[in-house]
N, CA, C and O atoms as a MOPAC input file, in Angstrom:
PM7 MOZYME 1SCF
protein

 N    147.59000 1   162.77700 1   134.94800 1
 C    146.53400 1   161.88100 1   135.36600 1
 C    146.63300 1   160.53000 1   134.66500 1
 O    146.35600 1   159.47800 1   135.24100 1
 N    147.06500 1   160.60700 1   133.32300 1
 C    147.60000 1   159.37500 1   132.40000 1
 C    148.38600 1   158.14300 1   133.56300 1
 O    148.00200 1   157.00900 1   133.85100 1
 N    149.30300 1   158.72600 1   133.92400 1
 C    149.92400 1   158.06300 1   134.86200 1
 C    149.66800 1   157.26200 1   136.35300 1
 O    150.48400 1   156.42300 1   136.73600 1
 N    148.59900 1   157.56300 1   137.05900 1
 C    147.79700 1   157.45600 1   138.02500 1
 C    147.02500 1   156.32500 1   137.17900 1
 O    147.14400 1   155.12400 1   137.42300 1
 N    146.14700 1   156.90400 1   136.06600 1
 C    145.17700 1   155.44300 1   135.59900 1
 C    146.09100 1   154.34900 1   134.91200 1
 O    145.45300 1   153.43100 1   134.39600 1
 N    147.04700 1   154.29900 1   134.84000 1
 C    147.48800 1   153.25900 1   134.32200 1
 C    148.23100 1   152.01900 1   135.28200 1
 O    148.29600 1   150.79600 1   135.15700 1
 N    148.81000 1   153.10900 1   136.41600 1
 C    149.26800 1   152.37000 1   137.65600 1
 C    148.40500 1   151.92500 1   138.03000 1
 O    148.55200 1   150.73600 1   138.31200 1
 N    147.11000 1   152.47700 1   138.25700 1
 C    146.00400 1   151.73300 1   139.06300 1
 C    145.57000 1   150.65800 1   138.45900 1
 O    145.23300 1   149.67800 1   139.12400 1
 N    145.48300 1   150.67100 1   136.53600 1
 C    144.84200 1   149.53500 1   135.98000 1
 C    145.97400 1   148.13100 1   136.15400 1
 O    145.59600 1   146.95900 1   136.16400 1
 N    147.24900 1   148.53600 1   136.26600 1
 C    148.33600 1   147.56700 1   136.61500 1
 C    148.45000 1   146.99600 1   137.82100 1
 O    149.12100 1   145.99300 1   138.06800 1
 N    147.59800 1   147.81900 1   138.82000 1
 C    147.73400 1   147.40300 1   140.43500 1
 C    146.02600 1   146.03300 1   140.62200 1
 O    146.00000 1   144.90200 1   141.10800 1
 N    145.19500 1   146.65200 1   140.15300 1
 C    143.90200 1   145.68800 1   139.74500 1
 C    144.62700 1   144.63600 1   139.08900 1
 O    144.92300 1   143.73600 1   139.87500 1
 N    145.06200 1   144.42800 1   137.74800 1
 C    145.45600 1   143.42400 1   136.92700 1
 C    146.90500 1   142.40100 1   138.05000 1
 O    147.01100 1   141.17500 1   138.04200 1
 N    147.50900 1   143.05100 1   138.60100 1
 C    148.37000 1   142.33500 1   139.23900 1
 C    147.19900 1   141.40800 1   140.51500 1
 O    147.01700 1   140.19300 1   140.59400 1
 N    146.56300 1   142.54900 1   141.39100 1
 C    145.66700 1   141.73100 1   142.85700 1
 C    144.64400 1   140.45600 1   141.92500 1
 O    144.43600 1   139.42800 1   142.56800 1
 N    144.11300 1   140.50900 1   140.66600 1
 C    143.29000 1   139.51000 1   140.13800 1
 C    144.44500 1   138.79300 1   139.85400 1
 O    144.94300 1   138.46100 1   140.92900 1
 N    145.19800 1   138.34100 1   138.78900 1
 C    146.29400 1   137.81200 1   138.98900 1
 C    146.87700 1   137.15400 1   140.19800 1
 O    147.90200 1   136.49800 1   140.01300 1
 N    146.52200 1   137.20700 1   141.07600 1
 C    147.48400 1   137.04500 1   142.61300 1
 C    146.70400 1   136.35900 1   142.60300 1
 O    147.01600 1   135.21300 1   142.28000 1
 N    145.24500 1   136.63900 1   142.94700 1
 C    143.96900 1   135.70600 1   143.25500 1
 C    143.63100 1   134.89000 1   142.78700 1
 O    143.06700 1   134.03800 1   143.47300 1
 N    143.72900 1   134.76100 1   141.87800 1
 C    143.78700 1   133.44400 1   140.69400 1
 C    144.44000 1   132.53900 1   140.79500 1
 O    144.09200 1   131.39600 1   140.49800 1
 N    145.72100 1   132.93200 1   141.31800 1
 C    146.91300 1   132.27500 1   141.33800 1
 C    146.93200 1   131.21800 1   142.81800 1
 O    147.48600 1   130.13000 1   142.98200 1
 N    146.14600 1   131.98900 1   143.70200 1
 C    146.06300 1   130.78500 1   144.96400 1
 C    145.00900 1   130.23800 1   144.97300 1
 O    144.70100 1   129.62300 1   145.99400 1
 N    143.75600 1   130.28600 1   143.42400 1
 C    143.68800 1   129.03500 1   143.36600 1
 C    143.84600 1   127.84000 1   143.32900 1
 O    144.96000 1   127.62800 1   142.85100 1
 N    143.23300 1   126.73100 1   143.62300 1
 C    143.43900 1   125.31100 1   143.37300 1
 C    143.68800 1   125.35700 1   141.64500 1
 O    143.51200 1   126.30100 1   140.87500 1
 N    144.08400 1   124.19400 1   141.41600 1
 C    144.09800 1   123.68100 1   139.67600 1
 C    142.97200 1   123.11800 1   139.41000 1
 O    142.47500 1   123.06900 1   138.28400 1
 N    142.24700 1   122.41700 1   140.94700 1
 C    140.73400 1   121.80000 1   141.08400 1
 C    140.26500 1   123.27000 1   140.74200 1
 O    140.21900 1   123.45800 1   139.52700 1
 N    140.01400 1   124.03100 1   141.28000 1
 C    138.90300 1   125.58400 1   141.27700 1
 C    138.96200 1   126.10700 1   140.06800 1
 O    137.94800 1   126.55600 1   139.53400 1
 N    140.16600 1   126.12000 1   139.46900 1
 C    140.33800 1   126.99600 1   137.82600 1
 C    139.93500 1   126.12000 1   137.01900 1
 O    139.51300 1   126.51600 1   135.93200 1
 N    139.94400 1   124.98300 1   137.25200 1
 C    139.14000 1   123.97200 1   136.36300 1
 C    137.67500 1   124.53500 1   136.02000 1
 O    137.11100 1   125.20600 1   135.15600 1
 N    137.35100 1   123.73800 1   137.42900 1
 C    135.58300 1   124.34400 1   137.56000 1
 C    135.09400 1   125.72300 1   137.21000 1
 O    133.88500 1   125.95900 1   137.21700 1
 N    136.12700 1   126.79300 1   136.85400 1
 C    135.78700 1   127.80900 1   136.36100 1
 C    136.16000 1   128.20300 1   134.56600 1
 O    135.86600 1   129.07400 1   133.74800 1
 N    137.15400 1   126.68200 1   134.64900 1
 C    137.18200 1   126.86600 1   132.69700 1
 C    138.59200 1   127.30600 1   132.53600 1
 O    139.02000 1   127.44900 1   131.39000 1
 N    139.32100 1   127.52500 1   133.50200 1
 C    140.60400 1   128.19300 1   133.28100 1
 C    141.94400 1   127.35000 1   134.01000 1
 O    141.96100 1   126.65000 1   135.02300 1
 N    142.81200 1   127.64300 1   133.25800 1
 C    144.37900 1   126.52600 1   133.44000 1
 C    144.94000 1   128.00600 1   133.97400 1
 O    144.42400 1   129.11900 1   133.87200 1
 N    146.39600 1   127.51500 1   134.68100 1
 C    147.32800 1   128.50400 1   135.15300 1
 C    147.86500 1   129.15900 1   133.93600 1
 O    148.29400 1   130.30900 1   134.02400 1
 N    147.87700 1   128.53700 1   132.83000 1
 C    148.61100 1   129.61600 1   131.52100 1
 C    147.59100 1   130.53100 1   131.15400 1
 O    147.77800 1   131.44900 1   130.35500 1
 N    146.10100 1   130.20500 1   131.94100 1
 C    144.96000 1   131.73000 1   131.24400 1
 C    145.31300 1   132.69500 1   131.91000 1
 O    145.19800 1   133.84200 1   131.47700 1
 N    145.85600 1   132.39300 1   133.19600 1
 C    145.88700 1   133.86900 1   134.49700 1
 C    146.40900 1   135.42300 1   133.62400 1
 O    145.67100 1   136.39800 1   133.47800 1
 N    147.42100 1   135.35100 1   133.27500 1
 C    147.36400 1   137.11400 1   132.96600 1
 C    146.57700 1   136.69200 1   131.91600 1
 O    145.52800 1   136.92300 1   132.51900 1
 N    146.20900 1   136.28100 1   130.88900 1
 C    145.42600 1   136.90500 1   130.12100 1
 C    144.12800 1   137.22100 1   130.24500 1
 O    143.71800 1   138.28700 1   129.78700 1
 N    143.16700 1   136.20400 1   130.98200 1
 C    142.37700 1   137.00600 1   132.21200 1
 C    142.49100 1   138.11000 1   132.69100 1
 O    141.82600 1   139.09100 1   132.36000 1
 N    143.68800 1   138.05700 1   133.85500 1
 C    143.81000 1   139.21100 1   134.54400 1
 C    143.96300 1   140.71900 1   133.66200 1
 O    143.39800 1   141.75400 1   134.01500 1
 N    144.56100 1   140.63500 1   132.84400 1
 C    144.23300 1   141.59200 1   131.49200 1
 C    143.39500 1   142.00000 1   130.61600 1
 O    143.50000 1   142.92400 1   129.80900 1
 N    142.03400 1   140.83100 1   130.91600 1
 C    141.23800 1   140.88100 1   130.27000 1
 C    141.19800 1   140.56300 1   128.97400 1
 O    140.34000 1   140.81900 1   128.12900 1
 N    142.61800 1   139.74500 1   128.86400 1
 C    142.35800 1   139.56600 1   126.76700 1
 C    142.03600 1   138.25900 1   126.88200 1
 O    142.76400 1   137.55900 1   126.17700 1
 N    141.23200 1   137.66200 1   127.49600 1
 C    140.73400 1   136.29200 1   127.32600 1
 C    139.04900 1   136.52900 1   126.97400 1
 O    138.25800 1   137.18500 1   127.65200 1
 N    138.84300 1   135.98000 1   126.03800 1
 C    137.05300 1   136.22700 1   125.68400 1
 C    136.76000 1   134.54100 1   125.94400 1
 O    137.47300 1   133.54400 1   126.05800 1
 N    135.31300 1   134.82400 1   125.96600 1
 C    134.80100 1   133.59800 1   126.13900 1
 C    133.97600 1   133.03200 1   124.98900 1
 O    133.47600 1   131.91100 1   125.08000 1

């Protein structure tokens, strides 16, 4: 089951990642974030 939750937490972290990514540089602005935050976002190791 180890294996199943980890693919899945890698399959989430990749689709946010993706989404982020066809943001504008205008939109990630207005939300506080540059293209070098995306995985760490998408990973969740970005705090605010």
């Amino acid at each position: 089951m180890k294996f199943f939750s980890k693919a899945r937490t890698w399959m989430k972290t990749r689709q946010t990642a993706q989404e982020l990514a066809n943001l504008s540089n205008e939109t990630l602005a207005d939300i506080g974030l540059t293209r070098f935050d995306i995985d760490n976002v998408a990973r969740g190791l970005r705090t605010r």
